[in-house]
C-alpha positions, 0 to 999 in steps of 0.5 A: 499320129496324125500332123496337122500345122495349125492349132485346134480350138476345143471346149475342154480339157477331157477333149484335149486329151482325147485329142492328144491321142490321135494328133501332134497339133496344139491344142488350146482349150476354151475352158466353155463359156469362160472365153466370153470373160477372158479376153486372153484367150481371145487375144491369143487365139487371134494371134495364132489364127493369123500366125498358124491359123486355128481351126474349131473343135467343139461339141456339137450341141448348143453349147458348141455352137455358141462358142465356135460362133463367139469365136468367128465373131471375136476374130473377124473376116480377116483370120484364119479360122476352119471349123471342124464338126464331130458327127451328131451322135447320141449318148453320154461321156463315160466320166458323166453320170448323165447326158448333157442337155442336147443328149449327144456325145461331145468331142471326148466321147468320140472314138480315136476312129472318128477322131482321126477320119475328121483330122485326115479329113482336115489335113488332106483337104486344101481348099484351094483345090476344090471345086465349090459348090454355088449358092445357086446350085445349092439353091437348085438342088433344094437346100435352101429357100425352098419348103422342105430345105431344113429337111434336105440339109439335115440329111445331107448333113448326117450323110457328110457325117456333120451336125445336122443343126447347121445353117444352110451358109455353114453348111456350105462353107464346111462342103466347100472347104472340106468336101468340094463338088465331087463328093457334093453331087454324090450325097446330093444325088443319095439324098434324091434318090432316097 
């Protein structure tokens, strides 16, 4: 079981209790899209993520990505908010009869495996303690502002085993916050090679 202090955000409940399995941490469901009506569940996830700090579990579909941005918007600069991202993998949950409409499992597909490689990943990284990555080394190394950058950070999103739809600017914070230069320069110099 793996310990992590602060609460994890997830769209549903059969992702909260596929979490259950691998973590003790508090786990608070969006219910999807009812958190665009629910000012409860913003309040209270403002609350935590100045108290304990909250970190953004969803599916890595459109879907997703829209509620871990409403949440980003909704509580600020000033919160305490990390995002986790589960690998952009195809297929379908057992309990559906078929694909949702990115075709791609979602947090409740996820193996414990998996689960628990993103949470000890979570739970070991202190931000504090990584080097960063530049904008400008970023920029350098050809994933941004230049003709074939999408492609660039595509795969180097599927080699660090994130969404390969990220922004070059949630790209980076996620490296900077979870895998620091070190392991930047490796996939980096992976993907050259390639």
């Amino acid at each position: 079981m793996i310990h992590i202090d602060e609460v994890i955000v997830v769209e549903g409940k059969y992702d909260k209790e596929r979490l259950r399995r691998v973590t003790d941490a508090p786990i608070i469901c969006t219910h999807g899209f009812e958190l665009y009506r629910s000012k409860r569940i913003i309040e209270t996830l403002r609350k935590l993520s100045h108290q304990r700090g909250i970190i953004v579990l969803t599916d890595s579909d459109r879907a997703g990505f829209r509620i871990r941005n409403y949440i980003k918007r909704c509580l600020g600069k000033d919160a305490r908010v990390r995002h986790a991202y589960i690998p952009h993998i195809a297929g379908k949950e057992k309990r559906k009869e078929k694909a949702g409409a990115d075709g791609l499992l979602g947090v409740e597909g996820m193996t414990d495996e998996v689960l628990e490689k993103i949470l000890k990943r979570l739970a070991s990284s202190d931000s504090a303690k990584l080097t960063a990555v530049t904008k400008a080394e970023f920029y350098a190394d050809g994933f941004a502002g230049k003709p074939d950058s999408a492609e660039r950070r595509r795969r180097l999103a599927l080699r660090l085993s994130l969404p390969p739809s990220l922004s070059s600017n949630a790209l980076l914070d996620m490296i900077n916050k979870t895998y620091g230069a070190e392991k930047y320069r490796k996939a980096a110099d992976d993907i050259t090679k390639d």
